[in-house]
N, C-alpha and C positions, 0 to 999 in steps of 0.2 A: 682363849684370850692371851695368855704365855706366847703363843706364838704370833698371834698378831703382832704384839709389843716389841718382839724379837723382830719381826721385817722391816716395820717402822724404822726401828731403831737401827738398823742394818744399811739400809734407805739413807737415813740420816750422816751417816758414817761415813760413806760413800756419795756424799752430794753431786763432784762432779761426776762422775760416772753415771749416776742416776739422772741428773741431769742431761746428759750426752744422750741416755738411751731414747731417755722421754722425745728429745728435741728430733733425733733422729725421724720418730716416729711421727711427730708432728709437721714434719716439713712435707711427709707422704700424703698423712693424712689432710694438711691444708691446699698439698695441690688438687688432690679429690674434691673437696668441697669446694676451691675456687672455679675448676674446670665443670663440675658437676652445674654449678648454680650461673654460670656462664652458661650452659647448656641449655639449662632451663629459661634463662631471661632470652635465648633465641628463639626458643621454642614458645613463648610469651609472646616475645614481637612477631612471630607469622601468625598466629591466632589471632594477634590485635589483627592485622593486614587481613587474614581470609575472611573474621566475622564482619557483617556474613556474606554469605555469596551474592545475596542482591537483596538484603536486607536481612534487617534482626532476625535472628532463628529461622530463616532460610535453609533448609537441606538443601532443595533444588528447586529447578525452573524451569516451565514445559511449554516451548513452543511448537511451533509449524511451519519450518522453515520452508523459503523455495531456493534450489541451487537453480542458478542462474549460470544458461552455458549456452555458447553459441552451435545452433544448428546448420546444417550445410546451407541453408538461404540465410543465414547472418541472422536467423530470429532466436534473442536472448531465452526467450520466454518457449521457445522450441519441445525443449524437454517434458513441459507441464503437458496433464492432462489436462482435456476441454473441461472437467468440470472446474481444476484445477483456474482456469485462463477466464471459463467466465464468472468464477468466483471471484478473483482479485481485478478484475473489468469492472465488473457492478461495485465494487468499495471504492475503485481509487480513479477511476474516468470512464472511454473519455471526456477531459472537461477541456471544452478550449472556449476561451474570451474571442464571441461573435462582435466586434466596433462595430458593424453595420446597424446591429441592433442599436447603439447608443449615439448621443448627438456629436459629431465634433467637437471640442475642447468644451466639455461636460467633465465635471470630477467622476470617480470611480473608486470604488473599494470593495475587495473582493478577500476572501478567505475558504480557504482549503484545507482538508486534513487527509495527508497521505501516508500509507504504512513503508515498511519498510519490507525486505524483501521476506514477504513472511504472509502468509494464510490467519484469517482471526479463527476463531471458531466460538459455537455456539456456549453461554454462560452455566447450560446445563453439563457438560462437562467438567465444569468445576466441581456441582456436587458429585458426578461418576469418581471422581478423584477421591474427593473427599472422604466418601463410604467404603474406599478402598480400606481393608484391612491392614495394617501399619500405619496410617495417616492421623496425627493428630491433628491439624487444618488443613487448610487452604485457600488460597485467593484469588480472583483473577484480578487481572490488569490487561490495559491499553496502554498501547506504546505507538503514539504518530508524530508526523512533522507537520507543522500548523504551517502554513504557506499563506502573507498577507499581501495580496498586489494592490497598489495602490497608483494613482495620478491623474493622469488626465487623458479621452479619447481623443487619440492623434485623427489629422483630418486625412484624406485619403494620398496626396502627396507624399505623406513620414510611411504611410504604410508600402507605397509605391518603393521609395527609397529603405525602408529597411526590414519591410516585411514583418509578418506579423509577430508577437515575442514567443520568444521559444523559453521553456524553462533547461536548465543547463548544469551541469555540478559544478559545485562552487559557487553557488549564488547569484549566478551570471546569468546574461539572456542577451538575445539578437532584437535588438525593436527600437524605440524610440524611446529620449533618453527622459521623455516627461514622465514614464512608470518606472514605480519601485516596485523591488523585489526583493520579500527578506523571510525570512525560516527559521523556528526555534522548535525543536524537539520538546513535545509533550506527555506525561505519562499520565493516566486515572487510577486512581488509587481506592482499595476498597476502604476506605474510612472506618466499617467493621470491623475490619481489623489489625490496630493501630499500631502489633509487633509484626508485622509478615506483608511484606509486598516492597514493590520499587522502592518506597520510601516508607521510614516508621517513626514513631515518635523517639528511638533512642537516636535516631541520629539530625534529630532540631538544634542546631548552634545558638540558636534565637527566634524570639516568638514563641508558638504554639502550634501543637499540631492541628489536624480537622476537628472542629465539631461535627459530631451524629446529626448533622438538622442539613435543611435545603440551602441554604445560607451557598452564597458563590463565595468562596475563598481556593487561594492558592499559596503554594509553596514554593519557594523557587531556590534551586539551584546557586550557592554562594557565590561562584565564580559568574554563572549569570548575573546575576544580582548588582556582583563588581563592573560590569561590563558596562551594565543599562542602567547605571546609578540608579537602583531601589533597593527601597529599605520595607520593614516590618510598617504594616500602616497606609504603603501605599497601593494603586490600583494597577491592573493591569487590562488588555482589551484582550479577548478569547475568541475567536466566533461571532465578535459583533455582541458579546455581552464585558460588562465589567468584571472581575473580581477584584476581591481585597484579599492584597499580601496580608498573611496572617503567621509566618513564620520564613528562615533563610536552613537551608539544612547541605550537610556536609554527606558526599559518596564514599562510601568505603569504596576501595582500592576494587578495581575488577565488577564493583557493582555497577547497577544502571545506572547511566547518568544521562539526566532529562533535564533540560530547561526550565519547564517549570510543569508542576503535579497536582493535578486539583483531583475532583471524587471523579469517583467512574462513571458513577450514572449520569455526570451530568454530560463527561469527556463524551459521551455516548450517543448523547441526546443531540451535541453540536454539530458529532463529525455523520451522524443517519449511520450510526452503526449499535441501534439498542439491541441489546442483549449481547454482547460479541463482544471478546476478550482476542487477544493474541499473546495472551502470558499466562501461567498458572504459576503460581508460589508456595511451593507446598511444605509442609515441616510433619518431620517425622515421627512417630516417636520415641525410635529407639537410630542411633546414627549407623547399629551396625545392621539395621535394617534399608537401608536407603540404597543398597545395590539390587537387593530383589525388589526393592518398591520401585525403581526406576527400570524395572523389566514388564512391570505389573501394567506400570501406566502406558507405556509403549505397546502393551497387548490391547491396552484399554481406548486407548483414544489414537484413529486412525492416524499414521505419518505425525506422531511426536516425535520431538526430540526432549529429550530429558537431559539438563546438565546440572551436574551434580559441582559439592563443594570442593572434592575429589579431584575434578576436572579442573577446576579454578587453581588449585593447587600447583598442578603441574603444570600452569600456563606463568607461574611466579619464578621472574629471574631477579638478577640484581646481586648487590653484597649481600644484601639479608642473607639470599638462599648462600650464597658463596662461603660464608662465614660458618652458615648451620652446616652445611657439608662438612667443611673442615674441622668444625668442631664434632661433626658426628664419624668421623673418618678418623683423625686422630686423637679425639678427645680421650675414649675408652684404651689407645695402646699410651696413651702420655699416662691415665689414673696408673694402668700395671704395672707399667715398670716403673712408676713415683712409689707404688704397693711394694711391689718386689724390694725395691731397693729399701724401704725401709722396714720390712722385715729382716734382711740381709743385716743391714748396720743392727737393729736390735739383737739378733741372734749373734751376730760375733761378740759384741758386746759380750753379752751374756754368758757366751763360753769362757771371755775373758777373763769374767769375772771370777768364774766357778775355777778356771784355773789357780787364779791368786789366790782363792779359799780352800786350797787342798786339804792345808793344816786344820783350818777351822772347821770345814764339815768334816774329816776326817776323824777330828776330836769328837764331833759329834757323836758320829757310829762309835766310838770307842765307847762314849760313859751310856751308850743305852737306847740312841734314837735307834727308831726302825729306818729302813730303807727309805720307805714311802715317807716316812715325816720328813724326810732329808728334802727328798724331790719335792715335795706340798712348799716347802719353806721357799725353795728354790722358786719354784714354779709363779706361787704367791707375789714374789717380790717383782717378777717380771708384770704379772698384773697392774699392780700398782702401778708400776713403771708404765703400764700399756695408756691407763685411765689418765696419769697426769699427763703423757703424750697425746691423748684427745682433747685433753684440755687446751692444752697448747695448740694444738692442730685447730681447732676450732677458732683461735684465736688470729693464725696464722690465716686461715682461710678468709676470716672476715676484712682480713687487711685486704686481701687479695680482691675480695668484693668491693670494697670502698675504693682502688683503685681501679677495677673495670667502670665503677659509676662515676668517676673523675675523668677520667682518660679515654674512655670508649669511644670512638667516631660513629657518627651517624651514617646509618645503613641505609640503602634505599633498596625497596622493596618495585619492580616491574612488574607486571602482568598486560602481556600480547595479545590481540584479538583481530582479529578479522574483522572490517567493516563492512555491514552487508551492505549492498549496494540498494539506494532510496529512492523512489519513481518522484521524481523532482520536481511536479508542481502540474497544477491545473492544466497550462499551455500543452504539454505534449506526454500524453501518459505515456510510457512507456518507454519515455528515456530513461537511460539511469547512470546516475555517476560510477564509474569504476571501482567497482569492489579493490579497498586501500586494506594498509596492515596498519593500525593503529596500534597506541601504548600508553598507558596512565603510569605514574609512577606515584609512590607517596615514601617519606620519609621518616624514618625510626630509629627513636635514642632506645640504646641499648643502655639496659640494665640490666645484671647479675641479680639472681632470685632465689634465695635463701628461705628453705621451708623446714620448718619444724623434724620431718623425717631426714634432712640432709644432713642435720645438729647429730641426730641418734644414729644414722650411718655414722657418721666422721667417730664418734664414741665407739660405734660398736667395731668400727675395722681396728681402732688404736689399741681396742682391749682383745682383739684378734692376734694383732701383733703381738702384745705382750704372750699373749698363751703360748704363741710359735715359738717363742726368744725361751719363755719356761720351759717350755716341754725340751728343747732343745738344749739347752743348761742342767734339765734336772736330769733329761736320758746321762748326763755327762757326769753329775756327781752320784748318780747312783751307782757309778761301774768302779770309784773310787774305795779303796780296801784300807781300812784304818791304821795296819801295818805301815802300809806307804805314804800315807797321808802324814804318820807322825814323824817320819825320815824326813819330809819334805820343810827345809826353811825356808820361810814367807821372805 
């Protein structure tokens, strides 16, 4: 207790020095904790941005792609095998609008549901996924483009003069200008499972998600929603049945995004594709299992493609990433040498100090201390010195935090994709729009994120530092010989 009393009081004596060393240490230790919890609120904004890959608790997503490449006769479809050709035939045409069959200027309304370039497969595949070892669920889903033509049967003159309609990318077609043509991507959802698939109930802006019952309800797409003024409440036409909006939901960044989402079984029922999925959504249940799990399901279900969260990842450009790089590029050489340096300043300090005190620990060895109590005493008060420097540093840091959440510019966060190229409508299968590079972007306030363990680092380095500046001060008055010490005037 004698010598507690004795450091305090030594502490006390010596304010601004004590003070100086403290502060030294805290300006190290507050650039750690600012840069650290900056680190961390980046590493917060891509996780908001990646979760999840195409819904809540999504690991991954198993389709069946078809690459689409021209053959030496210019046929896109070249590459596929025949089962391949007469598998996506029988789903998606040909379907072509016969007028001969209908009466001259007779109305007309027709509806169509085409995939995109991509193979369904059969819903018993889901559970082969499912019973996979590593797999905590799974889902299927539908993903087509609803195709509504609508107008009037031109008389055989409109047909002479502009021949029959052709469907076309971009919404566009060759024909007579009394039919419409218009296209909204649709996804089926398994309502079972209301955290995993294209769309889940964590990401409803408004409304509700599906009820478990037969009930026709839909969900649509907010930006859709904006386009075709509807709201929660109102209907929509499907296939030639109604539904009722029943909620407006937001895409995460890189996830799927569909027009509008109703059940699967029913999407199923409309487009004469029961039981057939062209999506699996699987969730894992361990994350560091999702590289063998997506080698599993690629052994398990012919010609998948598994893309993982992983994948998503490294398709994210923008500031976001640009920022997290440089913070993870230089963030760790700016904490060491902000470390360094204020172990440095602590440790001269310290020498300094024990210099100035020749006399006084000198005295000391003279009336009796031991070696070792000398250096304890020394050592002790850099302690001290180290803990009120993390306090300070703590304090330091969190300024440093209050002004990243003031000042901080909003990040935007990219992710690139590929658009597969979509067999464009009843009129002529097997056209297809040109495979585009599309891009979604969404935008992220950066905040600094300060956790409970970043508080007891910032303490534990400052009382770090203080032991170096001690050990370093006490290696120094233990080599002091009490002879010398009493020659010496302070």
């Amino acid at each position: 207790m004698v010598y507690v009393k004795y450091m305090f009081s030594e502490l006390r004596r010596r304010r601004g020095r004590t003070f100086l060393t403290a502060l030294g240490l805290a300006v190290g230790v507050g650039l750690v904790v600012t840069v650290s919890a900056l680190s961390a609120g980046l590493d917060q904004a891509q996780q908001k941005v990646l979760q999840p890959l195409t819904g809540v608790g999504t690991d991954m997503s198993v389709t069946r792609p078809i690459s689409l490449s021209n053959s030496g006769n210019g046929n896109p479809f070249g590459g596929l095998s025949a089962t391949e050709r007469k598998q996506l035939r029988a789903e998606n045409g040909p379907r072509r609008l016969d007028f001969r069959q209908l009466t001259p200027g007779s109305k007309f309304s027709r509806d169509e549901f085409v995939a995109a370039a991509q193979l369904s497969f059969p819903s018993s595949d889901v559970k082969k996924i499912a019973s996979l070892a590593g797999v905590r669920s799974a889902a299927g889903g539908l993903t087509l483009n609803a195709t509504h033509i609508t107008g009037t049967v031109p008389d055989q003159t409109q047909l002479q003069q502009g021949g029959p309609p052709q469907g076309g990318g971009g919404g566009g077609f060759a024909g007579p200008r009394s039919i419409d043509f218009s296209s909204k991507s649709v996804s089926g959802v398994d309502q079972t499972h209301p955290e995993l698939g294209a769309i889940t109930s964590g990401q409803i802006a408004k409304g509700r998600y599906f009820r478990d019952d037969s009930a026709r309800e839909a969900i649509l797409n907010i930006a859709y929603a904006k386009r075709q003024n509807l709201s929660v409440g109102d209907t929509i036409k499907l296939g030639g049945k109604t539904f009722t909006v029943v909620g407006l939901a937001k895409t995460p960044l890189g996830g799927e995004s569909s027009d509008v989402y109703v059940k699967l079984t029913q999407l199923q029922k409309l487009s004469d594709r029961d039981g057939r999925v062209n999506t699996v959504y699987v969730r894992a249940n361990n994350s560091d299992q999702v590289g063998a799990l997506s080698r599993h399901i690629k052994a398990t279900v012919a010609g998948a493609s598994v893309t993982t969260a992983k994948d998503l990842a490294d398709r994210v450009s923008g500031s976001l990433v640009d920022a997290k790089n440089l913070a993870g590029k230089l963030g760790l050489a700016l904490e060491l040498v902000a470390l360094l340096g204020a172990f440095l300043i602590a440790s001269l300090l310290t020498l300094s100090s024990v210099t100035k005190r020749i006399r006084e620990l000198g005295t000391l060895k003279a009336i009796g201390w031991r070696q070792g109590l000398v250096v304890r005493q020394v050592t002790g008060e850099s302690l001290l010195q180290g803990l009120l420097g993390g306090v300070l540093g703590i304090a330091v840091g969190l300024i440093g935090v209050l002004l990243i959440d003031a000042f901080a510019p909003t990040l935007r966060a990219t992710v690139a994709s590929a658009a597969q190229a979509t067999f464009q409508g009843p009129f002529a299968f097997g056209r297809s729009a040109p495979t585009s590079s599309t891009s979604s972007s969404q935008a992220v306030s950066l905040t600094a994120h300060v956790s409970p363990g970043l508080i007891v680092l910032a303490v534990a380095l400052a009382v770090a530092g203080g032991l170096v500046a001690g050990a370093i001060g006490g290696f120094r008055a233990a080599r002091l010989r009490p002879a010398d010490a009493l020659r010496h005037l302070d």
